[in-house]
N, C-alpha and C positions, 0 to 999 in steps of 0.2 A: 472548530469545536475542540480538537485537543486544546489550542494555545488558550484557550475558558480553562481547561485544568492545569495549566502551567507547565504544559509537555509541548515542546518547540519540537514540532517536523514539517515535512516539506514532502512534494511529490516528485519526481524525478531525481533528477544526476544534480547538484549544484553547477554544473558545469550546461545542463538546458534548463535550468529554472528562466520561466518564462515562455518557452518555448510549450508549443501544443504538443509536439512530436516526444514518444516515449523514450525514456534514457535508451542510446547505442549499447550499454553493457546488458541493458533486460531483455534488448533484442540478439544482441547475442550470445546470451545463453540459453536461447531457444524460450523465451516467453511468447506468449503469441500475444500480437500487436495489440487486442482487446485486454488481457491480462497486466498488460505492460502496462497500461496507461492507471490500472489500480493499484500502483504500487506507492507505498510510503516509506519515506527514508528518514532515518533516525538516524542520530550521530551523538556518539560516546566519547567519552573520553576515559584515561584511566582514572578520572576523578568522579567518576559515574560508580552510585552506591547501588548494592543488591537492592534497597526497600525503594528505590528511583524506576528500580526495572521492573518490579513486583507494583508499585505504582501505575507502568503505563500496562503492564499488562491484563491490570484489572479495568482502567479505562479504555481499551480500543475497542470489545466487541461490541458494549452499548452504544456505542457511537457509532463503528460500522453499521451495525443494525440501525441505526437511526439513517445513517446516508440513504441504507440499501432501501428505504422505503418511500424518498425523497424522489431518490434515479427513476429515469423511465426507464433503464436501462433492463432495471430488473423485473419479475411481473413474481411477485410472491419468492419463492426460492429458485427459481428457472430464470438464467436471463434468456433478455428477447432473441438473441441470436446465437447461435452455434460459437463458442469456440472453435478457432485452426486446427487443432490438436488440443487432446488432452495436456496437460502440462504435469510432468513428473521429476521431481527432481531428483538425480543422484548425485551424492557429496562424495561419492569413494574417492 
């Protein structure tokens, strides 16, 4: 659905594209295996313009909302199963 608006991303590490298993750095920095697996990875460069970024970030949430109702994963805003943990991140 991005690469429809001309935004090239991918789901995991480049290094496990392909692979089922969630990228090794999302698991450790403590995502939890369920979370890990929803992650999407973007890559910039310094040739990457602010109105590029202001672009996808006007495209991601209709689209995730468009996933999240696709998934059985999800069941309205609730997903079906528990998260491991909460996931909180600190950048200090």
């Amino acid at each position: 659905l991005l690469n429809k608006e001309g935004i090239a991303a991918s789901s995991g590490s480049a290094c496990t594209s392909g692979s089922l298993e969630p990228s090794h750095v999302m698991r450790a920095m403590g995502i939890p295996y369920t979370a890990a697996h929803g992650t999407v990875r973007f890559s910039l460069s310094r040739h990457t313009r602010d109105c590029e970024i202001e672009r996808v970030i006007q495209a991601v949430p209709p689209i995730v909302a468009r996933l999240r109702k696709l998934s059985p994963y999800w069941a309205g805003d609730k997903p079906l199963a528990e998260p491991e943990k909460a996931f909180a991140p600190s950048y200090a």
